[in-house]
Structure formats: C-alpha cells, structure tokens
KOLMAR-378711 format. One record per residue: residue in one letter; x, y, z of N, C-alpha, C in turn. Coordinates in steps of 0.001 Angstrom, whole numbers, padded with zeros to 6 digits, always signed. Example, Ala and Ser with C-alpha at 12.3 -4.5 7.8 and 13.67 -1.06 7.14 Angstrom:
<rokols>
A+013190-005690+007800+012300-004500+007800+013200-003300+007800/S+012850-002250+007080+013670-001060+007140+012900+000030+007870/
</rokols>
This chain:
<rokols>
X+009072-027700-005640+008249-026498-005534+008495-025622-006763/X+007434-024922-007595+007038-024393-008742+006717-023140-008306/X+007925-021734-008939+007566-020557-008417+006746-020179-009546/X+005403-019820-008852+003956-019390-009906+003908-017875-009972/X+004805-017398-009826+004783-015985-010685+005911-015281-010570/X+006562-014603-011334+007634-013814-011318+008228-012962-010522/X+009260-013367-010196+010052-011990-009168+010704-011213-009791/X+010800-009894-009458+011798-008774-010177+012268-008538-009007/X+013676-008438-008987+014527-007935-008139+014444-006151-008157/X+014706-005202-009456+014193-003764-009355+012491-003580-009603/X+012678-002326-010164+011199-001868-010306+011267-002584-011771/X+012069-003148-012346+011641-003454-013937+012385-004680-014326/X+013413-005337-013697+014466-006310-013578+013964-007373-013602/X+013251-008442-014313+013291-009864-013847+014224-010096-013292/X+014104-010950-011818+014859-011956-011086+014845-013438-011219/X+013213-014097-011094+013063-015102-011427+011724-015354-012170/X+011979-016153-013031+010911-016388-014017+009406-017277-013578/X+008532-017364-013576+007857-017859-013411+008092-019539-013775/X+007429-020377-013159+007708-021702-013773+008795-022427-013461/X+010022-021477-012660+011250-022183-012146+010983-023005-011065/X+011958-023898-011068+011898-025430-009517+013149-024296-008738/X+011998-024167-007617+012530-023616-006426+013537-024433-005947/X+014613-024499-005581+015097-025686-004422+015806-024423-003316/X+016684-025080-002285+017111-024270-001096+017638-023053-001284/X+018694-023338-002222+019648-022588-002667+019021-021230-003183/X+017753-021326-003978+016579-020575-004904+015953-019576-003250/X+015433-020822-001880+014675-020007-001310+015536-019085-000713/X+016493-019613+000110+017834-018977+000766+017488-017539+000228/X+017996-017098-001111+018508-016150-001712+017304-015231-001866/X+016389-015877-002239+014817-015115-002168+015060-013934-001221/X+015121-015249+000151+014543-014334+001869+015187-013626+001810/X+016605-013535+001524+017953-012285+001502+017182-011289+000684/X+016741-011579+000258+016841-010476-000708+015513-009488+000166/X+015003-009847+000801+013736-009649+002075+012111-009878+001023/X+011800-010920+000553+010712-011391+000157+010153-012061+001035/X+008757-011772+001980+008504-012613+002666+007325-013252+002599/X+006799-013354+001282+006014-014470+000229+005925-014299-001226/X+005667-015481-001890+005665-015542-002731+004710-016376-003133/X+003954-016252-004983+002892-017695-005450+003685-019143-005807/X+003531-020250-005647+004027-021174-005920+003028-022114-006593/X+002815-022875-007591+001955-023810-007919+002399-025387-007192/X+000527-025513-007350+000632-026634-006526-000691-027437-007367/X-000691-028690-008176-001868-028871-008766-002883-029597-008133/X-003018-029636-006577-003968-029675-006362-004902-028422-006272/X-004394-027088-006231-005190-026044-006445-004793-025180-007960/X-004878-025851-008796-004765-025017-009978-005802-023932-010011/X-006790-024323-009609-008428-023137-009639-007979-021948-008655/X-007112-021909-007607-006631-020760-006938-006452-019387-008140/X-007027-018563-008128-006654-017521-008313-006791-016069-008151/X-005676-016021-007481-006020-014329-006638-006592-013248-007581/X-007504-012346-007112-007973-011461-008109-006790-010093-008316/X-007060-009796-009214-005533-008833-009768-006289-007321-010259/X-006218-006388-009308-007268-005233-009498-006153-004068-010571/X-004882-004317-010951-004044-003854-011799-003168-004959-012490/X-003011-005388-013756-002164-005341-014177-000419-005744-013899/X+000081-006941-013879+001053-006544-013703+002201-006143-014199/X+001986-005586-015737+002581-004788-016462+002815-003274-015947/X+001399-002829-015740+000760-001755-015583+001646-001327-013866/X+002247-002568-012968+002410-002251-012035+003954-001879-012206/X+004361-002988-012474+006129-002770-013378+006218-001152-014069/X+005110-001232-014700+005680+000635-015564+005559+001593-014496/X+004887+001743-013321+004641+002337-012765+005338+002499-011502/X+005719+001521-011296+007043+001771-010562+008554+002043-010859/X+008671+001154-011983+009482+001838-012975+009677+003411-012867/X+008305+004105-013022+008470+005666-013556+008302+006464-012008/X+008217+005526-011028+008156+006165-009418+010154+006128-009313/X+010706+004810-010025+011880+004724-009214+012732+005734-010010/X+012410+006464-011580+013265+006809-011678+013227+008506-011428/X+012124+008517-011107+011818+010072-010751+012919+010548-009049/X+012642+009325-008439+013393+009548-006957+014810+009126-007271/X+015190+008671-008372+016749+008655-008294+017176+010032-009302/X+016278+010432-010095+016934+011545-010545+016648+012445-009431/X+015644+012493-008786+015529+013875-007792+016769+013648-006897/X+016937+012640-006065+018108+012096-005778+019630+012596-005618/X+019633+012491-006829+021283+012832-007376+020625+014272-007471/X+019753+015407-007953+020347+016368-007256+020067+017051-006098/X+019409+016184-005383+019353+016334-003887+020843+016432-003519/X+021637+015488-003940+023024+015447-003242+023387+016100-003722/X+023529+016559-004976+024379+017682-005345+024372+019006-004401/X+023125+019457-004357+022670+020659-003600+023022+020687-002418/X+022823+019271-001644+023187+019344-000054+024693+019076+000376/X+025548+018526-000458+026759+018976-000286+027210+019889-000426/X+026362+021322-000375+026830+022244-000065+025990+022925+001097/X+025109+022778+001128+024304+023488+002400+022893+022855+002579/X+022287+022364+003933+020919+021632+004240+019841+022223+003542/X+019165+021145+003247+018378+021581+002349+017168+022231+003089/X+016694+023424+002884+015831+023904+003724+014266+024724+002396/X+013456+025139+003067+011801+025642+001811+012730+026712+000942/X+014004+027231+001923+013852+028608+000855+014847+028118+000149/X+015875+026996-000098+016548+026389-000725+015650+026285-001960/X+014313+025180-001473+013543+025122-002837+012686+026379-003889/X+012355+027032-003094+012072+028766-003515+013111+029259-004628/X+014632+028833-004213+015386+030020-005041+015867+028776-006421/X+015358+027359-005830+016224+026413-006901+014820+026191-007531/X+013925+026483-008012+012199+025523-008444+012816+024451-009637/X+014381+024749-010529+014568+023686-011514+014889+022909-010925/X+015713+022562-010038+016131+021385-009397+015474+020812-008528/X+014483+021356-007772+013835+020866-006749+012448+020814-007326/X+012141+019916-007740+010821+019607-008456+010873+018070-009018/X+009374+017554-009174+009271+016019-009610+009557+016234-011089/X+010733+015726-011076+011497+015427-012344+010747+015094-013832/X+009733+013898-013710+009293+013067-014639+007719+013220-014861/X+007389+014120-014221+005144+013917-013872+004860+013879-015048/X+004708+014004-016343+004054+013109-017390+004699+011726-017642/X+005522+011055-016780+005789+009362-016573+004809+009297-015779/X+004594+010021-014556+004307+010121-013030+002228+009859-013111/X+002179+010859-014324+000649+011362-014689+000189+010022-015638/X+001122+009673-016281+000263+008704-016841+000109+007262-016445/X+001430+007071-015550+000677+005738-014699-000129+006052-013613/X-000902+006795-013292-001608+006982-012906-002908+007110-013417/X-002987+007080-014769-004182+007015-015533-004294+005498-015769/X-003229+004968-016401-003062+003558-016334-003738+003036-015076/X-003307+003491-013965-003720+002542-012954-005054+002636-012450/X-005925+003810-012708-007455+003931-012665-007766+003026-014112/X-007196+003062-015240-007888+002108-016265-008127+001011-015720/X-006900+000217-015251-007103-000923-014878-008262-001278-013678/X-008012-000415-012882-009545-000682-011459-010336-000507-012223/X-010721+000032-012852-012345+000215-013373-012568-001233-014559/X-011426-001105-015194-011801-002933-016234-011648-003781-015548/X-010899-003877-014368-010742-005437-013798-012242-005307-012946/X-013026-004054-012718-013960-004584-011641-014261-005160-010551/X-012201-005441-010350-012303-006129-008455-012307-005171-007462/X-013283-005596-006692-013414-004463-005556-012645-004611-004339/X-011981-005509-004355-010846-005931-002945-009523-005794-003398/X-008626-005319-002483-007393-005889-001816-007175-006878-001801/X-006665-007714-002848-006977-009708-002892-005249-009908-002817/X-004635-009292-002354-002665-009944-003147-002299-009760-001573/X-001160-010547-001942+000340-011045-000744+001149-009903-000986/X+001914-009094-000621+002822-008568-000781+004221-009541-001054/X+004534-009139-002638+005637-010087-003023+006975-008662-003473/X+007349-008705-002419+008185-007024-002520+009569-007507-001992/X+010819-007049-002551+011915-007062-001843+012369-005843-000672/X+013331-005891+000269+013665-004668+000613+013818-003402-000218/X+014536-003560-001384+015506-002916-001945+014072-002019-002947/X+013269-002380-003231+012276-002113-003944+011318-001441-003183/X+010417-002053-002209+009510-001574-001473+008688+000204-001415/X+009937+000433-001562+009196+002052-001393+008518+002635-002476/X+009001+002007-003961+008806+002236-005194+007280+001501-004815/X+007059+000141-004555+006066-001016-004719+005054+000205-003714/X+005163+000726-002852+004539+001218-001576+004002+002358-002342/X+004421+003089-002929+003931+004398-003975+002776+004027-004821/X+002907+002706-005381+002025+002093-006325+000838+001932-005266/X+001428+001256-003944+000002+000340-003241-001045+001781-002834/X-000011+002724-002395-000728+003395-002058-001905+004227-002915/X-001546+004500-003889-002549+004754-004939-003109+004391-005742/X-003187+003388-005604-004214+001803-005684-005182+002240-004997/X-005025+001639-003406-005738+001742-002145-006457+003341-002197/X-005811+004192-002569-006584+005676-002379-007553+005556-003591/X-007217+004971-004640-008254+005302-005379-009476+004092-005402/X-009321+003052-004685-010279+002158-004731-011185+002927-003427/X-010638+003248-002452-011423+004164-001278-012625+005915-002075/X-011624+006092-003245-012056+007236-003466-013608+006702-004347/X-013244+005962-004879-014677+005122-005889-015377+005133-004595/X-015200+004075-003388-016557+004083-002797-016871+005398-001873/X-016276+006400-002436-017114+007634-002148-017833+008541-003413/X-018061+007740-004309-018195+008308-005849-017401+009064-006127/X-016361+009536-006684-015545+010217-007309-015680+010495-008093/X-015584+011222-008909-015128+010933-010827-013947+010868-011119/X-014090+010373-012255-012902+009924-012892-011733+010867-012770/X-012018+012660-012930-010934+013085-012827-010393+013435-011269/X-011510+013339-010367-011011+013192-008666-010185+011770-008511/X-010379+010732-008988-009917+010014-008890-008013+010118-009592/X-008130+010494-010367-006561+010802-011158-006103+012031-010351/X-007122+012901-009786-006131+013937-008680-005936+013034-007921/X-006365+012201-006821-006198+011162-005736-004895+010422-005797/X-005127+009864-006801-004151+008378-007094-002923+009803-007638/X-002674+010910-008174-001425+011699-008197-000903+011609-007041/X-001574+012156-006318-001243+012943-004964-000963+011802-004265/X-001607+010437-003999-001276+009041-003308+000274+008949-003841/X+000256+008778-005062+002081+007927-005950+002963+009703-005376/X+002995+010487-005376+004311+011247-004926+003674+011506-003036/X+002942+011225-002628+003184+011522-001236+004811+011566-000399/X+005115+010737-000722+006551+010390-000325+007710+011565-000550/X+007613+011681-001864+008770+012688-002665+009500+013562-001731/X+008806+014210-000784+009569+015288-000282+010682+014205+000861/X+010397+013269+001112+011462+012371+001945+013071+012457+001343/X+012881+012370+000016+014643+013042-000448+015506+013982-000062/X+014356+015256-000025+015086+016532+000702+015656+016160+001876/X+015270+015341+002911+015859+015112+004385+016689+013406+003951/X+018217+014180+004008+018732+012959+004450+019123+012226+005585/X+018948+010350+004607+018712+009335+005889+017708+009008+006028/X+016654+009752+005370+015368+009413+005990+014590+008712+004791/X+014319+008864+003274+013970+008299+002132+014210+006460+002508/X+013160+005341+002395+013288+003900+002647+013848+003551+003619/X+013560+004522+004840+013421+003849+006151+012501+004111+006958/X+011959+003240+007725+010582+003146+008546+011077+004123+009325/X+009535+004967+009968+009448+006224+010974+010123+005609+012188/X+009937+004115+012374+010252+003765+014011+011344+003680+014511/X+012561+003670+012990+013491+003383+013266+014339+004445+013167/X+013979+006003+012813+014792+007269+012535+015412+007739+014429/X+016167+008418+014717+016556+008923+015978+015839+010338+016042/X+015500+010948+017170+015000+012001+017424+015096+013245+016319/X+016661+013608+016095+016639+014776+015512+016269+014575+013918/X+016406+013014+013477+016030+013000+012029+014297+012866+012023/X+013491+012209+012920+012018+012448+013270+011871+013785+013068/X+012404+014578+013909+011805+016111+013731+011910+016378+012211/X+012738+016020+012045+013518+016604+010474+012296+015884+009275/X+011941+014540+009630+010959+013790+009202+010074+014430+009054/X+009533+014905+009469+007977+016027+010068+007865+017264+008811/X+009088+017311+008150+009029+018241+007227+008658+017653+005539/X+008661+016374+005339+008402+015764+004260+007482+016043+003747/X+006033+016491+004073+004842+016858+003591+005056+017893+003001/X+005699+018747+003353+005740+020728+002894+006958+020223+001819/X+008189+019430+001878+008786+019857+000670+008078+019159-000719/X+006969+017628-000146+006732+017230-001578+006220+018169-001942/X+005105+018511-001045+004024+019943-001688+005266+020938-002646/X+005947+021271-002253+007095+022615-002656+007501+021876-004221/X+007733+020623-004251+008661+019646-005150+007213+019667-006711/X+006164+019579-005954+005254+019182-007358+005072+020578-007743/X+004365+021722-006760+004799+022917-007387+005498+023869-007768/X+006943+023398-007919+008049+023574-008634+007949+023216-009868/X+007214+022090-010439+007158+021393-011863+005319+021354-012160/X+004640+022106-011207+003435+022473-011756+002914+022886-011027/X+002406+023862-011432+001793+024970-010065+000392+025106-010333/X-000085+024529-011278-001360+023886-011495-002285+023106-010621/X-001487+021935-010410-001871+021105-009592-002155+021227-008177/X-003152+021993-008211-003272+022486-006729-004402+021362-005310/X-004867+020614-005963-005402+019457-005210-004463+018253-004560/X-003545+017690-005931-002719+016801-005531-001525+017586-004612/X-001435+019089-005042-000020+019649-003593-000645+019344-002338/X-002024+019809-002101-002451+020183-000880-002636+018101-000370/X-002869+017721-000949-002744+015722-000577-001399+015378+000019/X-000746+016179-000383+000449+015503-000257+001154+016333+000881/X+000932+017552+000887+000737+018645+002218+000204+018075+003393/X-001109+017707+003127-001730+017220+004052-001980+015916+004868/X-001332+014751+003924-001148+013360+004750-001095+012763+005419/X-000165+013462+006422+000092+013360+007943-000510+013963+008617/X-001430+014951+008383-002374+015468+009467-003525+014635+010209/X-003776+014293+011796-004654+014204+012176-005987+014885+012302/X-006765+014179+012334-008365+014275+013063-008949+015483+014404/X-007621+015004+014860-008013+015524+016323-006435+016745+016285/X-005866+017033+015127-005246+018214+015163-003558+017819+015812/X-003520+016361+015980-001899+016436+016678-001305+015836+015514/X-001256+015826+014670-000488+015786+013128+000307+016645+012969/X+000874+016422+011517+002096+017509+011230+001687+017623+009638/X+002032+018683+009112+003615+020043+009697+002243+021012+010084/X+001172+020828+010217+000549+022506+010388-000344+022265+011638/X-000859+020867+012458-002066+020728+012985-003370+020758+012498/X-003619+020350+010985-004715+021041+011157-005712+019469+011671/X-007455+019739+011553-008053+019580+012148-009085+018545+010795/X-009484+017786+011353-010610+017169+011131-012000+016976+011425/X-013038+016652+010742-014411+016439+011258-014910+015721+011173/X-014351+014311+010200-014371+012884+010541-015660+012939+009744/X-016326+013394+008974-017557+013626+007894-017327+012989+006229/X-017782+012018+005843-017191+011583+004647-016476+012468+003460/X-015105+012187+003342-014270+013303+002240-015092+013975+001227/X-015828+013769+000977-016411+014401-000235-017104+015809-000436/X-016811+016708+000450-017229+018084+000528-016324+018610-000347/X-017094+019193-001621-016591+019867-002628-016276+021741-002567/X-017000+022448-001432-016514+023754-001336-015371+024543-000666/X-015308+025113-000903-014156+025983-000548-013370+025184+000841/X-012183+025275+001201-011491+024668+001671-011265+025441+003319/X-011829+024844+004196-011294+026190+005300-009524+025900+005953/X-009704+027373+006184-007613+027278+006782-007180+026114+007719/X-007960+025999+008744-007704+024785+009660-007816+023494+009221/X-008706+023089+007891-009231+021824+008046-008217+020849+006605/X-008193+019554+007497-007734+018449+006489-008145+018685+005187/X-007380+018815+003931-007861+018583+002733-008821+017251+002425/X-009940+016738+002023-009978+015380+001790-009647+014675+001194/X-009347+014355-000350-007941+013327-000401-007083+013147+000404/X-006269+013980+001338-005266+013776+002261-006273+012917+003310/X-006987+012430+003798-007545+011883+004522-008160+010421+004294/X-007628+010159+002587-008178+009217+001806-006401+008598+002242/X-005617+009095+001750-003913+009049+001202-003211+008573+002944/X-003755+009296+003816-003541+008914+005111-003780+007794+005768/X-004621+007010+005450-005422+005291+005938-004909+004550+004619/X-004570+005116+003347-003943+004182+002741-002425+003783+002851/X-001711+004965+003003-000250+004549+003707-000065+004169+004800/X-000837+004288+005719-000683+003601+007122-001096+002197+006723/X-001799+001506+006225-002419+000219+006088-001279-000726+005020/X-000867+000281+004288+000206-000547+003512+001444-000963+004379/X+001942+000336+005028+003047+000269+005786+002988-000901+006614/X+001247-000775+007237+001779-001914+008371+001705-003555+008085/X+000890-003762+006748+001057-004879+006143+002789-005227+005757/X+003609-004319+005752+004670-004568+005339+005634-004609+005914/X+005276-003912+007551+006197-003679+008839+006930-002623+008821/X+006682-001298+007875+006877+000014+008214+006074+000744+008597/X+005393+000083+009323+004602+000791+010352+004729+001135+012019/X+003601+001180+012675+003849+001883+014165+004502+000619+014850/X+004308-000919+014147+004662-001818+014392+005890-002333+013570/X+006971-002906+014335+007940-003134+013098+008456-004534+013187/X+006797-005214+012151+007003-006407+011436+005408-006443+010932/X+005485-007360+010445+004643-007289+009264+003307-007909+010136/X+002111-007249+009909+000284-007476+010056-000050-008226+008821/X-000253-009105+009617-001885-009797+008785-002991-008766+008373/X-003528-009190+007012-004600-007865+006733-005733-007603+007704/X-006208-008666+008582-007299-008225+010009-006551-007490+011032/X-005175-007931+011213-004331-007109+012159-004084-005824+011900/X-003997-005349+010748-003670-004206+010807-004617-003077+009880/X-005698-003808+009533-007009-002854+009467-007471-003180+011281/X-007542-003720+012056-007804-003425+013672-006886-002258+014243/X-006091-001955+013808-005300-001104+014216-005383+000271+013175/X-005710+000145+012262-006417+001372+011914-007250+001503+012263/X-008662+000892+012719-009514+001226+013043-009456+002064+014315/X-008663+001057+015425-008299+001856+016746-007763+003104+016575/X-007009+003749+015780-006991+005068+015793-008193+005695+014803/X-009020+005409+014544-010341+005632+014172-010577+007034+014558/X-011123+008218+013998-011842+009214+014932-010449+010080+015407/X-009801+009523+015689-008356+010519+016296-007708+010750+015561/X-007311+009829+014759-005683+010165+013616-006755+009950+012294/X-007605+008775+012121-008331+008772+010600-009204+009268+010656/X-009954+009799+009226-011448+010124+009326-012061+009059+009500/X-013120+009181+010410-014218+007783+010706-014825+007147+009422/X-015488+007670+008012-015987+007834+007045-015110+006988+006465/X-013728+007800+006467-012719+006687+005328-012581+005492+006625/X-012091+005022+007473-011892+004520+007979-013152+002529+007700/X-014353+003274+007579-015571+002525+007189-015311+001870+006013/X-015293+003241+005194-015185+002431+004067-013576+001465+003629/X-012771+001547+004454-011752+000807+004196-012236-000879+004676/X-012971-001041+005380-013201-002473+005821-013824-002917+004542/X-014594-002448+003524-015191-002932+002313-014166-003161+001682/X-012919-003149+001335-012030-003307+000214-011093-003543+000496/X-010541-004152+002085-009337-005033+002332-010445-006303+002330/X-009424-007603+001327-009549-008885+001999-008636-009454+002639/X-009550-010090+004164-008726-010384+005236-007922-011310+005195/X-008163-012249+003904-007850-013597+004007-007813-013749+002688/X-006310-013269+002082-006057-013069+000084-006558-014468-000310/X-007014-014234-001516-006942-015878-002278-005512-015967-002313/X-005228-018092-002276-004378-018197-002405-003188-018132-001233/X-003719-017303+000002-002992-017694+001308-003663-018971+002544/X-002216-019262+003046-002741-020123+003867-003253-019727+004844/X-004424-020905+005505-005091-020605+006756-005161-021950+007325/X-005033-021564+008964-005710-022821+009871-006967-022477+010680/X-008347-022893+010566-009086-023142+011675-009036-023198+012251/X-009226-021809+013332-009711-021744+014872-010561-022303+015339/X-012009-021978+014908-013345-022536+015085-014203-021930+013772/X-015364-023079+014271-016278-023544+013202-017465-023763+013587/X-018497-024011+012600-019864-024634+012643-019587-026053+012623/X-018700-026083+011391-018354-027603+010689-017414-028515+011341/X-018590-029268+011519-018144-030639+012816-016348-031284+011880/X-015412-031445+013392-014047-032029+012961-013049-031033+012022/X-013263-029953+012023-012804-029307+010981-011326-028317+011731/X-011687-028162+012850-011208-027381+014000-009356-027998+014153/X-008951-026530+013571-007099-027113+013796-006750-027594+012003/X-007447-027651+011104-007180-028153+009684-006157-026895+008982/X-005904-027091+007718-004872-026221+007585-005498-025893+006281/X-006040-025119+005497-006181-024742+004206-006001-023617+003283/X-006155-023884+002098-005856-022677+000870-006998-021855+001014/X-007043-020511+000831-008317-019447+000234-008335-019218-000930/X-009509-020318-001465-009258-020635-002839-010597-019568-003561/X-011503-019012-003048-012244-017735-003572-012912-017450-002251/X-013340-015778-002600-013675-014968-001485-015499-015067-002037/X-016635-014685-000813-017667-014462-000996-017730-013158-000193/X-019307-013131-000283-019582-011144+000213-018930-010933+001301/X-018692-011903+001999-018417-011576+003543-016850-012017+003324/X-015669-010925+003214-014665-011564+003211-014109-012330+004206/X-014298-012332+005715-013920-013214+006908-014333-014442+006690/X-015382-014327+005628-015520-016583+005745-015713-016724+003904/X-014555-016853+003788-013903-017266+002417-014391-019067+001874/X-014299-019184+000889-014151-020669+000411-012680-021064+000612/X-012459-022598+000829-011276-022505+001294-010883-024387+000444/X-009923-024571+000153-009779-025719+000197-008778-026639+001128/X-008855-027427+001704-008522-028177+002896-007240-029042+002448/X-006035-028712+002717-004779-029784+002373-003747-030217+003324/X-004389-030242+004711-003658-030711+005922-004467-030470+007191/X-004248-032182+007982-005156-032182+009567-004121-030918+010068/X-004443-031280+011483-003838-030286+012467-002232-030605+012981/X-001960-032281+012551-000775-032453+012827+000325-032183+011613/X-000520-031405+010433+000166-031282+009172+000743-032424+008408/X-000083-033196+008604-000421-034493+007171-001321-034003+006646/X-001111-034033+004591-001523-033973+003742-002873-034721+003705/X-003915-034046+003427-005394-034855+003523-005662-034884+001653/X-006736-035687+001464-007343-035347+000193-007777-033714+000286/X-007971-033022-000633-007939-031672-001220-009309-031883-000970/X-010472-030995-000032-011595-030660+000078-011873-029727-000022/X-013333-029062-000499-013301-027626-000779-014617-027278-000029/X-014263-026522+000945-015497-025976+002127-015808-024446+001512/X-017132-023956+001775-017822-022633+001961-018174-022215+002951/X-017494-021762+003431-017870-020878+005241-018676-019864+005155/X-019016-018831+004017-020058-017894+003759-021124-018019+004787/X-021786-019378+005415-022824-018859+006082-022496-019271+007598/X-021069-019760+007745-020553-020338+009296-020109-019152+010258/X-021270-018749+010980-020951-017671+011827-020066-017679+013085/X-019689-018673+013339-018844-018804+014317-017381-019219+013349/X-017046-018724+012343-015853-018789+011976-014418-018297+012168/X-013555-018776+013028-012056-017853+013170-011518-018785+012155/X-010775-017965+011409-009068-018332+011142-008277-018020+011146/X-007046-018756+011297-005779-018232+011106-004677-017628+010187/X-004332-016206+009827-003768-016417+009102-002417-017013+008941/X-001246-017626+007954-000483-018395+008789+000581-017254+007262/X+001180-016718+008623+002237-015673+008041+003472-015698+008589/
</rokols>
C-alpha cells in the first residue's frame, strides 16, 4: 500500500511523505496518532481525483498562522490566570495581552483562502478529513472558513463580505483560551461547571479581536454571535432569528442574529460532526450529518443557510469507498466501489467497481448512476 498524499503531524511538520510503502508498523502509528483516513494509490484508479477547492500549501500556511496565534495567546492566557480567573473586565483593563496576537498572519490567509475558491472554481466539499488529534482544531479553523465562505458565495457576497466571513469563521474559536480546559475539547465531553463556563467563549473572542482592532466590527459581532439560535435558546445573549436568507444589509436590530454568524454557525456544526466533535461523539458520514443539520433546521439554523448548505457538501467525496444498497442496475446490489467523479446530483456519483459483495477483487468497472433514481449507497467509514 502507497500513501498518496502527505501527512503532517503539526500545522506545518511533515510526518509522512507522499509515495511511502505503508506497511503495519506505518498504519499502527498513523491511527495513534488519531488519523482516521487517509489517500493511498492504487493503479487501478489512477483517474481518481478528489477536487481540491484550496490549495494545500495555502492550507498548511494557514493553519500554521491559526496555530501560532493560539499558542502565543496561550502562554499569556496562563500567565494572567495564574493569578486570578480570567473574567470581560480582566480583558477591559489588559486589551495588550488579551487580543489576537498575529491578525495580519490571521488576515491574510484568509485572503489566500478566498483566492483559492474563486481559481479552483470547485463548488463542493469533495475531501476526507485527513487530520490528527493533536492538530484538529487548527485544521477545524481552516474548514470552517472554507465552508462559510463557499455558503457566503451562494448568497452573492462580495469579495470584501466574503474576507469579513471567512475572518470571523478562522477566529470563532479564540475566545476558548480564556476558559481553561476547555480550548480542543468537544462540548460533549466538558462537566457542567466548565459548559457554563463554555457559554462564555463567544463574548471573549468578540473582546480578543477588539482588543487588536476595534475596526473590525462585522467579524466581532460573527464571532459574538455563533452560537446563537433561531428560536432564541442560544448563547451568551438569546438573541433571535428569522430564518430569511443572511443577506440583509441594514442596520442591525438589538435582538437579532448577526448574518455571517448564521453562515459560521452551520459551518462549525457540520465540520464538528464530520469529525465527532459534535452533538454526536464519533464521526458522520457527510449525508449523516448534513441530516442532522438539517433536523435542527428552523430552530438552531437559519432555514436559508441551511438550503443552501445541501448545494456544497458532497455526500460521497471522490476517491471514498462505497457499497451498493440498491440500484436500477441489474446484479450490481452489495458491490463495493471507488467515487471516482461527482455529477450534478451529488447522491449518484460515477463510481468505479473493485469488489463483489463477498469482497473479491472484480475487474475495475466504471458505472454512472447520474440518472439511477433508486440509488442508495453506502458510505464505508
């Protein structure tokens, strides 16, 4: 087995090189490390290739400049809280220390990463998550403002709504430092009094970016606003939603969701739960857990974003495996194959065929399901 693309163990670290012979010893150490896929070549599908809507340079620098902003904020998070909890008026009387350290690293991969969506021209969610534990939250900053800004295009944006978006998406997180214990660990797994304590992350990132720019008054209020529901049982303020596509440009009323925050909200929930830091704790298939955004549809998401998120997840990445549920196509039922390119309809992919149902190797066939309406598959995760 031929690992077909590179692992980095940090945000910038090669681990393993592309092109290396996997053997046990290679996978063993992988899974430890919590990778729970990876590309491998295989030449009966050399033509596999997943579409790449960034860069993966562009993704490396950018996490890069996410990881080192949260380890300098970090260290003086601890400094400060070994002496007293960190609380708003802590950040009030400290604005040098309590602020995003790096935002022209921060600002410009974020320009980077709208360059790239707009030249690559892919309009899907096409990748595996190839993330370690130890990394993830850095990788999760990136996905998320990816995902916000591919949502924000199909509400027309411009270019510079889009670079407020994708800001406010990459530091959503930030204020998670101020509360320790709680920074790279899932909500499901915190105990009561650090949840409550959790609940405050929105108000210190907001506090943290306008400490280091008080300018930026779209991306604070995104990042303020994240966690707020639809139906008003969100946090830290309640406010309220109207489930009307984000794009109302006037004045902002006191009660209501910012809209980027409503863009930034269905994109971190959808990453999380692809990754198993979500309401669920283990990892969704991409139909599993856009169904479960949807179900909170109307209550926790805006309905609007919620829509347009089914246009730009694919359910079924190039390049992952699938087995046949059912079909049009006589004998096919129980086969095991690659998603070797997507058509309009991402649920019935082109696929190529490399094992019956008892998992013997068949000749390599290449089916188009595009017009097989009775199509299930499996994803095999």
């Amino acid at each position: 087995m031929i690992l077909g693309r590179s692992l980095y163990a940090g945000a910038n670290l090669l681990l393993l090189a592309a092109g290396e012979r996997l053997d046990d010893e290679y996978i063993k150490r992988i899974g430890e490390l919590g990778y729970s896929a990876l590309f491998v070549e295989d030449d009966d599908f050399d033509e596999v290739q997943p579409q790449e809507i960034i860069e993966e340079t562009t993704r490396r620098v950018s996490e890069a400049a996410v990881s080192e902003g949260v380890e300098s904020l970090a260290h003086a998070v601890h400094l400060k809280s070994e002496a007293s909890e960190i609380t708003r008026e802590l950040l009030e009387e400290h604005p040098d220390v309590f602020r995003v350290p790096n935002l022209p690293d921060l600002t410009q991969a974020v320009s980077t990463i709208l360059r790239d969506i707009i030249d690559s021209q892919v309009p899907l969610i096409d990748v595996f998550a190839e993330v370690a534990h130890s990394t993830y939250h850095y990788r999760h900053a990136v996905n998320v403002a990816v995902i916000s800004v591919l949502l924000g295009r199909e509400f027309g944006y411009s270019s510079r709504q889009l670079r407020e978006l994708g800001l406010g998406a990459l530091l959503h997180d930030f204020g998670k430092l101020c509360i320790p214990g709680v920074f790279g660990h899932p909500k499901h797994s915190l105990a009561n009094d650090a949840l409550e304590r959790f609940k405050e992350h929105p108000t210190f990132g907001a506090m943290l970016l306008e400490n280091a720019d008080e300018t930026l008054f779209t991306e604070r209020l995104t990042i303020w606003h994240h966690h707020e529901w639809q139906n008003g049982k969100g946090y830290p303020q309640g406010l309220t939603g109207d489930n009307q596509p984000p794009t109302h440009t006037g004045p902002l009323e006191s009660n209501r969701i910012f809209r980027y925050a409503e863009i930034v909200s269905i994109a971190e929930a959808y990453d999380n739960l692809v990754n198993g830091n979500g309401i669920i704790p283990r990892p969704l298939a991409p139909a599993d857990a856009l169904g479960t955004i949807m179900s909170f549809c109307h209550k926790r998401f805006n309905q609007a974003a919620c829509h347009a998120m089914t246009k730009i997840i694919c359910l079924y990445p190039t390049g992952s495996m699938v087995q046949i549920v059912d079909t049009d196509a006589f004998g096919l039922v129980g086969y095991f194959a690659v998603v070797s390119e997507q058509t309009e309809d991402t649920a019935r992919p082109q696929v190529i065929l490399y094992a019956d149902p008892d998992g013997n190797r068949v000749k390599p066939k290449t089916i188009d399901f595009s017009r097989d309406q009775r199509l299930r598959l499996k994803l095999m995760v």
